[in-house]
N, C-alpha and C positions, 0 to 999 in steps of 0.2 A: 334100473340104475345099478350099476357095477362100483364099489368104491375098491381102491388098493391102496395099502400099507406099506412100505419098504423099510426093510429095515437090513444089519449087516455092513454097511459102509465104514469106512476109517482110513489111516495108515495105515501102510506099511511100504518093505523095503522091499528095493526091484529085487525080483526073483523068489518072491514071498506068496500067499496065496490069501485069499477072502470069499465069503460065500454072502451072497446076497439071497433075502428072502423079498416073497411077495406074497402078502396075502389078500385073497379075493375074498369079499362080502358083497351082500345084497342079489341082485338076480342072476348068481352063478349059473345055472343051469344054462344060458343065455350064450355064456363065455366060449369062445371055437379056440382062435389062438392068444397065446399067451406070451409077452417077451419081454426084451429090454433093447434101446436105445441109448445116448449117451450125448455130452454135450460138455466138451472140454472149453475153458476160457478162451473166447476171441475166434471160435469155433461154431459150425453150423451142428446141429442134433446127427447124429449118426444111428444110424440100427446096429445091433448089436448081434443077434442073435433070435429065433423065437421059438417053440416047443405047441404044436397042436394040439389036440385034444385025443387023438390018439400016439401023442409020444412021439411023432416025426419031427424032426429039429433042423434046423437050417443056421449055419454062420457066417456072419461078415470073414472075408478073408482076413482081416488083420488080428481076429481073435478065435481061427480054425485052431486045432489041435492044442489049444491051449485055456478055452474057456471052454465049460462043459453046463446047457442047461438041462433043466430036469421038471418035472410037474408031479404033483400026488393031487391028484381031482378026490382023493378022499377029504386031504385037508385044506383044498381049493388054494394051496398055495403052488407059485413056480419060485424055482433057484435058480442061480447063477453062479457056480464055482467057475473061482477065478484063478487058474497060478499060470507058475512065471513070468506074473506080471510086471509091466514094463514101465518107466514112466510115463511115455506116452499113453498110456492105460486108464492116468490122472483124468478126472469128470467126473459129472453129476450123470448118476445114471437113473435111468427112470423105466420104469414098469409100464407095460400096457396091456392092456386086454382088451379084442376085439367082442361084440356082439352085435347089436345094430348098429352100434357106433365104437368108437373108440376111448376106452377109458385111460386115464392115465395117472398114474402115483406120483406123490410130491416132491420125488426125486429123494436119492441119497449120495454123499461124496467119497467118492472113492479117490485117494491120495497116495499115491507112491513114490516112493524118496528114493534118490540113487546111493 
């Protein structure tokens, strides 16, 4: 079993920036990719973004060049730096970790005011 932690969510103003963490406990070893999803009011869960286990990264077009993820497998956490964030940007974002299955964190809010 994989559990994550998310943490880093809040305010702030468009054009502002936030970093989200995620931390991986329990059968890390297990862990291949790592990412974030997202899930704005009255909206279906979208992907976000995710970071492998060797550092290859992939992003939703609507958050290319402007969100950047990262992993340290030393402290089994992934990031999510966010700037130039947009309103639209507004959602509960949520962590996941793949291994034989898919784990997922209890989401955190990320809010941007114009």
């Amino acid at each position: 079993q994989v559990q994550l932690v998310e943490s880093g969510g809040g305010l702030v103003q468009a054009g502002g920036s936030l970093r989200l963490s995620c931390a991986a406990s329990g059968s890390i070893f297990s862990i291949s990719v790592m990412g974030w999803y997202r899930q704005a009011p009255g909206k279906q869960r979208e992907w976000v973004a995710l970071v492998s286990g060797d550092g290859v990264t992939n992003y939703a077009d609507s958050v290319k060049d402007r969100f950047t993820i990262s992993r340290d497998n030393a402290k089994n956490t992934a990031y999510l730096q966010m700037s130039s964030l947009k309103v639209e940007d507004t959602a509960v974002y949520y962590c996941f970790a793949d291994h034989r299955v898919r784990s997922w964190g209890q989401g955190t809010q990320v809010t941007v005011s114009s």
